[in-house]
N, C-alpha and C positions, 0 to 999 in steps of 0.2 A: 710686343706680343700680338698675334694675328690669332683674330677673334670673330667668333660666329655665333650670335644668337637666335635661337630660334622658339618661338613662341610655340608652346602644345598642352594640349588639354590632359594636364598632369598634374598632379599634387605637389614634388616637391621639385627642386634645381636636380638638373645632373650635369656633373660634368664631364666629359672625354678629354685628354690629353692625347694630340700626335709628335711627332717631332718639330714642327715648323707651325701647330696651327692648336688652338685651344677652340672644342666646341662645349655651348653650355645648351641644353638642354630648359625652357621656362616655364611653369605655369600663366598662362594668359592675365592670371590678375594679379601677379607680382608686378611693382611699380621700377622701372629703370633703374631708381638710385638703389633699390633695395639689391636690386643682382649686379649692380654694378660696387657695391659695397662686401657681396658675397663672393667675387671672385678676386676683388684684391683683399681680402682675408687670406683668398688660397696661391696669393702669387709667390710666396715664396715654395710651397709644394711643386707648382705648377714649373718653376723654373729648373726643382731638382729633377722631377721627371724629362723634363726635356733636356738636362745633362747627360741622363742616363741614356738616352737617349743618343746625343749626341757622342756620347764614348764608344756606343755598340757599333755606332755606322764608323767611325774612326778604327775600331780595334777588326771591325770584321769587312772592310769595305774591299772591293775587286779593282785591282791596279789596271789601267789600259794605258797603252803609252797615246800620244796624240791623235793616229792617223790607224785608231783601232776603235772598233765598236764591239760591244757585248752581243751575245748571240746565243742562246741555248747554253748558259753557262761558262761559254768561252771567248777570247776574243778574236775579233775578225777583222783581218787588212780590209781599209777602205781606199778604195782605188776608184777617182776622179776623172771620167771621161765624157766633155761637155757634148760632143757628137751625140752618145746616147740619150737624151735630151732627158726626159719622163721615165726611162725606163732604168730599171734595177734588176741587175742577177746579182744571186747570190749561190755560191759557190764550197757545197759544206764539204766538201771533202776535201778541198785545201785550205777553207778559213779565210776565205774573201769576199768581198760585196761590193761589184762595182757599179757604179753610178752614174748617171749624168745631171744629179741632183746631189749638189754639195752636203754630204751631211753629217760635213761638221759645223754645219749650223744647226743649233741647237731646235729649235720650230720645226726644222724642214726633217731632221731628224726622228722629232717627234711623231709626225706628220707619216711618217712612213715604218716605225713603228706600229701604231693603230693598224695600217693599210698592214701590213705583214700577221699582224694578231690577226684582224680579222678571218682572216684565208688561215692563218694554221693552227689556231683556238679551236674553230668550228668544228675544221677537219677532224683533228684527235678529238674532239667531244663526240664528237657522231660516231666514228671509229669504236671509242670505247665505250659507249654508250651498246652498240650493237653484238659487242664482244661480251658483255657482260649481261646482257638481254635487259635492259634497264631505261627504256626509252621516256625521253622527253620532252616539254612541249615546243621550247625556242631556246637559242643561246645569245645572249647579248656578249656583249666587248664593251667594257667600262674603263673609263679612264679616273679613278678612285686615290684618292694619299693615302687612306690607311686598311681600305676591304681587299682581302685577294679574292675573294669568292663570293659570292650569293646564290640561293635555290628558294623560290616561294612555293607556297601550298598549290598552286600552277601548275607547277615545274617545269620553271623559268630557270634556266642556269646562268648565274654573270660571272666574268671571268675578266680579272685586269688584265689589262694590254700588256703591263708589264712584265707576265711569267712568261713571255717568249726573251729575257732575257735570264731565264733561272734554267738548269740543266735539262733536257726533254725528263728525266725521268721524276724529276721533282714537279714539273708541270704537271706529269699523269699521275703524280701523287692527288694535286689539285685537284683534279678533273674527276679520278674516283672519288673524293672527299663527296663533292657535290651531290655524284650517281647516288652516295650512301646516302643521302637523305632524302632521295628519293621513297627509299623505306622505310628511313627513321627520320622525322623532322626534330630530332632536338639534339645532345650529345652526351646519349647513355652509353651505358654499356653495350646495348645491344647495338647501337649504332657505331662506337668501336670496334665488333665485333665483323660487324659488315664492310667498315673499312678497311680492317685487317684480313677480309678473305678478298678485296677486290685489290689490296695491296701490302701485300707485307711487310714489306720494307716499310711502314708510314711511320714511324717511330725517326727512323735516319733522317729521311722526308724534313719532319716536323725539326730535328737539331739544324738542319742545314737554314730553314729558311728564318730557326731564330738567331743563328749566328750572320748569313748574309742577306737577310733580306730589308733589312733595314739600308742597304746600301745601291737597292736599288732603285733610285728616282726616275 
């Protein structure tokens, strides 16, 4: 079990359950054995959530054969050309990305993911940010296991790296989610209401990302 504790000026334990990570939640003057006694109480809870877990990413997970990367929901030939050294095109209208940065290494992969959020996160945050007359103050790029979104009383947008691998239109699902709280900071109705005139579809939106979004690490 991969485990995180974090000491905070709280009354009682909480706990979070992800797929691969258990976060607890302490009050500062609970004694070690005491939370280390309250989460193996809950290890067998903890182990059926993270089955569940691990069945949704099994039953809903996106097939790529080897020499195929995710991309806007779909996959895309990666094609290895050591000449181009640093540099990456990618290529949406035939579904390719080539490279001269191996990235079927897992890191380097990584690594240019991030570099690709950050340029096209922004972009459509600004985009639709301006479309909907909804301006804000900065947009970060997070690299997060289990948040896709953040918006502070700032308004600060965060946005994981990883929805440039979820369909562009479920991104701008993401992205108006955010704008709406711009106006609403909590998730009433009225702020349903706001996400539903900035997107109507969010209902499809939300079935898609709980069927596949678990399968995207």
């Amino acid at each position: 079990m991969s485990l995180t504790i974090t000491r905070k000026p709280i009354k009682s334990l909480r706990l979070k359950v992800s797929p691969d990570w258990v976060f607890v939640s302490a009050p500062k003057h609970l004694s070690d054995s005491y939370i280390t006694k309250f989460i193996e109480s809950k290890k067998e809870w903890i182990e059926k959530v993270q089955a569940k877990f691990q069945k949704a990413k099994e039953r809903s997970s996106i097939e790529l054969k080897e020499n195929e990367i995710l991309l806007h929901g779909q996959p895309y030939s990666f094609i290895y050309i050591s000449s181009l050294k640093n540099k990456t095109d990618v290529d949406h209208e035939n579904h390719t990305i080539t490279s001269g940065i191996n990235l079927q290494n897992a890191a380097k992969l990584k690594n240019r993911y991030k570099t690709y959020a950050k340029i096209y996160l922004i972009h459509r945050a600004k985009w639709l940010s301006q479309r909907h007359k909804l301006p804000y103050a900065n947009t970060y790029i997070r690299d997060q296991k289990t948040k896709w979104w953040t918006c502070s009383s700032k308004k600060n947008i965060g946005l994981n790296r990883k929805l440039v691998k979820m369909p562009e239109e479920i991104t701008e699902y993401v992205i108006c989610h955010e704008l709406a709280h711009l106006k609403e900071m909590n998730h009433s109705k009225r702020f349903r209401a706001v996400v539903e005139e900035l997107y109507p579809n969010y209902k499809d939106a939300i079935a898609w990302m709980k069927k596949y979004g678990m399968s995207l690490q």
